[in-house]
N, C-alpha and C positions, 0 to 999 in steps of 0.2 A: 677250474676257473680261478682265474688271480686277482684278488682284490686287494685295493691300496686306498688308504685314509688322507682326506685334506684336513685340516685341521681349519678351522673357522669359527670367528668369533662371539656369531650367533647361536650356532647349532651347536659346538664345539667339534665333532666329526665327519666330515660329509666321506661316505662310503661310493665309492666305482669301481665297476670291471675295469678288464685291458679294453677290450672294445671303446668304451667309453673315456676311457686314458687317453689312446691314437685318436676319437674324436676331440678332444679336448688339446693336444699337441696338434692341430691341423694349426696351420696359421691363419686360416679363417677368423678363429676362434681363439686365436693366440690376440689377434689383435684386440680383442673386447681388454686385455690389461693395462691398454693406450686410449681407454675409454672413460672418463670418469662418469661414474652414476649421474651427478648432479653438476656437474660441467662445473660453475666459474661461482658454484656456492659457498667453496671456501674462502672469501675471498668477504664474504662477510660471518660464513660458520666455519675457523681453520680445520677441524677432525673432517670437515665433508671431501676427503680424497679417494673414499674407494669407488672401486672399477662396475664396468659391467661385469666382466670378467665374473669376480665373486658373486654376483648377483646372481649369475647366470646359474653359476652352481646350489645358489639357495634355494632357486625357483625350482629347482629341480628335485631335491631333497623335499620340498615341500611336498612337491605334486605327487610325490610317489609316496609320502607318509598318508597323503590324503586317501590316494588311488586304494592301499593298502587297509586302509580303515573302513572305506566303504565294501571294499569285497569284501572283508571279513564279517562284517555285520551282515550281508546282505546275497553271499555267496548261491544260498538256495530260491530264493527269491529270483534272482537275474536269470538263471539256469532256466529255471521253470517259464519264469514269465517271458522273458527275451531271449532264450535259447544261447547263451553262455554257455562254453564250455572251458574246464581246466586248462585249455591248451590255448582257448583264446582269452582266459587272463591272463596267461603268463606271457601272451603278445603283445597282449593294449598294453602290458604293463612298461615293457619295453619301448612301446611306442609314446607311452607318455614322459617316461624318463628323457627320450632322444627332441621329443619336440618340445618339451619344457629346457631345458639343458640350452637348446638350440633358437630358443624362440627370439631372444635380443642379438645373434650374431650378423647379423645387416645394419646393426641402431648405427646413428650418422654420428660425427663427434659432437662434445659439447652436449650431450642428451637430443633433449626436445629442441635445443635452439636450433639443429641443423638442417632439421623438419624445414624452416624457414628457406633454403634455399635448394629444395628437393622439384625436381621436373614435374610438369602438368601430365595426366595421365590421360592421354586421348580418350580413352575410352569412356571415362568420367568425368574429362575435364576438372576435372580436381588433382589439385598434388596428389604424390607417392607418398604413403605412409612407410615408414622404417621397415613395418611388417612386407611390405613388398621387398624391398631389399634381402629381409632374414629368408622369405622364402625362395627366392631369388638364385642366393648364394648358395643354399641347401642342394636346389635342384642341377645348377650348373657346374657347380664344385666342388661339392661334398658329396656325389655318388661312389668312389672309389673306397672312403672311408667309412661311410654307411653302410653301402652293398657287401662290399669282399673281405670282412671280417669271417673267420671260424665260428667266432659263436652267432653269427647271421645265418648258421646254417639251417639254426629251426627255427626261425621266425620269417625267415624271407622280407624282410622289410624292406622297401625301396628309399630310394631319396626322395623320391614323388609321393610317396605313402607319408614322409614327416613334415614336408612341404606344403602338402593337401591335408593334413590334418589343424597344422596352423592356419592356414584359408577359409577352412571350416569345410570341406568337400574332401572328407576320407574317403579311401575306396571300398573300406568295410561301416556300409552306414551305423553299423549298430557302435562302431567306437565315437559317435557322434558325442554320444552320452558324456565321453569323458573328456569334451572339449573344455567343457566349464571349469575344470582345472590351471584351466591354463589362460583362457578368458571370458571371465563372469565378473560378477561385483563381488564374489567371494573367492578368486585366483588364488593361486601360490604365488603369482608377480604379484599383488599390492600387498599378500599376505608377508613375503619376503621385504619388499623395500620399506614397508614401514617400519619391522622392524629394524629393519638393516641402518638406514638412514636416521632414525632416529639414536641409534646406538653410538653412529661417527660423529654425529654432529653435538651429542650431548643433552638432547634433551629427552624430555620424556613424553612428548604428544602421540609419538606412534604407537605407543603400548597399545596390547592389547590380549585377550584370552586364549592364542592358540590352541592350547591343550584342551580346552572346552572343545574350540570348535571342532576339532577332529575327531571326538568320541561322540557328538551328536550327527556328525555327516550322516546322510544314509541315501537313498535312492527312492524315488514316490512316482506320484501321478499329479499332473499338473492340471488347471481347470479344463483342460479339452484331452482327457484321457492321455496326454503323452507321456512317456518317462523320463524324469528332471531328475539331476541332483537337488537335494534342498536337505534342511538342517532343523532334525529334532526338536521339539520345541521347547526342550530343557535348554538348546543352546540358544535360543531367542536374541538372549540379553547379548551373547559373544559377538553373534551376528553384529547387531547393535552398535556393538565396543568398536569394530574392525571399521563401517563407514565412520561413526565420530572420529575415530583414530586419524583416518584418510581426509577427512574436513580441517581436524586442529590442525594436521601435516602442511596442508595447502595453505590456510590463511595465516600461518607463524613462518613457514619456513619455506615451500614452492611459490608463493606468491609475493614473498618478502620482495620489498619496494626496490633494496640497494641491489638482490640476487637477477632483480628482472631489469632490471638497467644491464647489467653482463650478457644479460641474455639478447638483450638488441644489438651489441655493442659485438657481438662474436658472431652472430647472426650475418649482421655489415660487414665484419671483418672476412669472412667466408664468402660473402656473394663476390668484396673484391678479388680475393685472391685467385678463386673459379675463373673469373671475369678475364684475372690476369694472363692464367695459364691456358686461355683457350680461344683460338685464332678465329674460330668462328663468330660471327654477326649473326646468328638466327635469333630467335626468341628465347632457348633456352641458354643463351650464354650466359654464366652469371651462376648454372646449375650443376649440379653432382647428373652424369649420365644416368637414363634411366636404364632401369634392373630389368631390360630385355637381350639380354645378352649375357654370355661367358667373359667375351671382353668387354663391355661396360660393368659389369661389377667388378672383376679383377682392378678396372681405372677407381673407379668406386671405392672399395676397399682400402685402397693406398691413403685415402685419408684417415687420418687419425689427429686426437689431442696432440699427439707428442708434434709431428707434423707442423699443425698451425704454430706450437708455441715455438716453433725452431723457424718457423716464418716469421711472427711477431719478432721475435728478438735481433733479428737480421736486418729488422727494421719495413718489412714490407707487409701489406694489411691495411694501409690506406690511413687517411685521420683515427679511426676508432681503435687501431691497431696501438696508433700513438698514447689515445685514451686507458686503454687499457696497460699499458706500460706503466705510465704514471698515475693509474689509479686515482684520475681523474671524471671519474662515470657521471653522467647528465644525473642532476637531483629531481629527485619529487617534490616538486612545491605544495599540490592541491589535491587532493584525493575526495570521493566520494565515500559514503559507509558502504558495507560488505554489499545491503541490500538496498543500491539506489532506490529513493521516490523519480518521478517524473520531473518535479521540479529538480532534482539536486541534480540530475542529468540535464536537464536544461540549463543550470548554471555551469554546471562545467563546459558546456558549449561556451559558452557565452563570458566566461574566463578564458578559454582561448581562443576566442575570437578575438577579444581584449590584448593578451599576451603578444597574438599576431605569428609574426616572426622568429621570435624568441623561442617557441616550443617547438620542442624538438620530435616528440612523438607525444600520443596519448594511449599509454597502456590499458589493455580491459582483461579483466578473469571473466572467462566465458568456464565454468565450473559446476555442472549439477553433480550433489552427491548420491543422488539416487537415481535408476533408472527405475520409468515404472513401466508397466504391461511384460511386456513379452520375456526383456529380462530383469523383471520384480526376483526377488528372490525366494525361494518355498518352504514353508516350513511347515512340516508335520506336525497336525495334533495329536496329544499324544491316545486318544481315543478311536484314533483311523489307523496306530501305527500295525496291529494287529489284523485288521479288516481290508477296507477298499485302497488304503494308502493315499488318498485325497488330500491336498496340501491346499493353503492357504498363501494368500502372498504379503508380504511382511506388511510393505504399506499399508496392507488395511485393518493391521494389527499392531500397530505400532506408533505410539502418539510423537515417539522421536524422531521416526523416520518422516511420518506424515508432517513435522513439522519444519522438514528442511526445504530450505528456498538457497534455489540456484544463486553462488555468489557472481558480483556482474560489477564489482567494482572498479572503477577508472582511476587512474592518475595522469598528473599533469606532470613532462620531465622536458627539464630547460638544462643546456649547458652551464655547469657549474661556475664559468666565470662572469655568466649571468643571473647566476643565483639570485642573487641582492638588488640586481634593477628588476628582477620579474619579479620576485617578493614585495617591494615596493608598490609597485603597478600592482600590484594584488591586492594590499592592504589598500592600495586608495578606491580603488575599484569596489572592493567589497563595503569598506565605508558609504559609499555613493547608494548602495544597494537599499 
């Protein structure tokens, strides 16, 4: 088997087979380097330009440093209790490289703004998330390159197998276990783009303990007898570090006021362009086809950043297109705190009601840093670590976690060359108050 080195600015080396090469050379997956992480942030952070692309390769390096920590700590244990064997670690392990690796190759451009103009999902009546796309593309696309590799020859992996495993419905329930690798409140995705993102852009909010937490990982019993990943309780405080990390990330740098003005502003730019290029009148004109089809994601796929910016500049993309040309983006005039009261939401009603006209949107972070119940995170005491393996869940051990309250803050955004009359009208209004 041949292996070849990326070189990367986090890790310093990310290690692949050939197999994983030809998946990574697919143009599926070629495309993620026409992707930028953080879409239209450098624009207020200039370092914030790398790709999914790199990302994609983090998360994967991650998942399998993790994957690799927990079977080694926990090898006789899984065997005995949940009937492991050597042949099918050396599967999962393969399976979690390929759908970690794989997991953002669907994401829309622009990040999360393009989420904004993603089709209704009949079935739910809610949008497509990206994750429909990545698994999408896996299953329609990328069987050739998964399936009919050489070294596919002892694992038999399907498309459907890394497809269903990011879905959460593998076809081997027992690899259930090693979903939370890939998504939990302690992933190799938020474990990667914090640091990742925190590195291009310069500052230092995403920091945090990885080397802690991967030598506390381990494998328990959760309050109803199931088998969870959860984390030693030496690594407690890591734990800890990784959401605070993911909190300062969001209220300094994912939530920044000027980043999320871009974010509406390419959002609109994209529902035009869709809009433009598509003869149809139904309901979803205006939308990226949905990812029920080989030929709807192939049409799908063709979008990318580079794409829109070669549209923008052409001069098409409507007023916001124009906007963003000249770096003209809607200001925030009025803002509530992180954690509105009832009144400070009523006043912000009640300023743009005032405003009227003039406001152009009101942005909201709908943002909890913790999930609790089902996915709380477990942490071994270290007096169970030898006996029943009984975990605890952090929230109720944890005065930091217990004291996070979901951020829900608003702002008010007027076009900038009405900055100054809405400002005005604000100062008098608030004086009146």
């Amino acid at each position: 088997m041949k292996f070849y080195e990326i070189r990367d600015p986090i890790f310093g080396f990310i290690t692949i087979n050939e197999w994983e090469r030809e998946i990574i050379d697919h143009w599926a997956f070629q495309r993620l380097r026409r992707i930028k992480q953080l879409a239209w942030t450098d624009m207020v952070y200039p370092g914030a330009t790398h790709s999914r692309f790199e990302h994609s390769l983090g998360v994967m390096h991650i998942a399998t440093q993790m994957f690799d920590a927990i079977v080694h700590k926990n090898a006789e244990f899984l065997k005995s209790e949940m009937n492991f064997t050597d042949a099918g670690f050396q599967r999962d392990r393969v399976l979690v490289r390929l759908a970690s690796l794989l997991h953002d190759v669907g994401h829309a451009p622009f990040s999360h703004s393009g989420e904004e103009v993603m089709p209704k999902n009949p079935a739910t009546d809610k949008p497509y998330k990206h994750e429909a796309y990545s698994e999408a593309t896996i299953r329609y696309l990328m069987k050739d390159v998964i399936e009919n590799h050489p070294l596919n020859q002892n694992y038999h992996i399907k498309a459907d197998d890394v497809a269903d495993f990011l879905a959460g419905k593998p076809s081997v329930q027992r690899s259930l276990l090693w979903r939370g690798l890939i998504t939990s409140q302690l992933d190799a995705d938020r474990a990667d783009y914090l640091l990742r993102d925190s590195h291009h852009i310069g500052v230092e909010y995403g920091k945090y303990d990885l080397k802690r937490l991967l030598v506390t990982l381990t494998v328990a019993y959760d309050e109803n007898g199931e088998p969870v990943l959860a984390v030693e309780e030496g690594g407690w405080h890591a734990a800890e570090g990784l959401i605070l990390a993911r909190y300062m990330m969001f209220t300094q740098v994912y939530f920044q006021h000027t980043r999320r003005a871009y974010d509406y502003h390419i959002a609109r730019v994209m529902h035009h362009l869709l809009k433009e290029s598509q003869p149809c009148t139904d309901s979803q004109r205006g939308k990226f086809p949905a990812p029920t089809s080989a030929e709807n994601v192939k049409l799908y796929l063709q979008w990318n950043d580079w794409l829109v910016y070669g549209l923008i500049h052409s001069g098409q993309g409507g007023p916001d297109a124009e906007i963003i040309r000249k770096r003209r983006h809607h200001r925030s005039i009025y803002q509530t705190s992180e954690v509105p009261t009832v009144e400070e939401l009523n006043l912000l009603e009640e300023i743009s009601d005032e405003l009227g006209e003039i406001v152009c949107f009101v942005d909201e972070a709908e943002s909890s840093w913790y999930k609790f119940g089902r996915e709380d995170i477990s942490i071994l005491p270290e007096e169970n670590k030898g006996r029943n393996r009984k975990t605890n869940q952090l929230s109720a051990i944890s005065s930091v976690v217990k004291g996070l309250n979901p951020i829900k803050q608003r702002r008010i955004y007027v076009p900038l060359e009405r900055k100054k009359e809405a400002e005005d009208k604000l100062k008098k209004y608030l004086g009146g108050v």
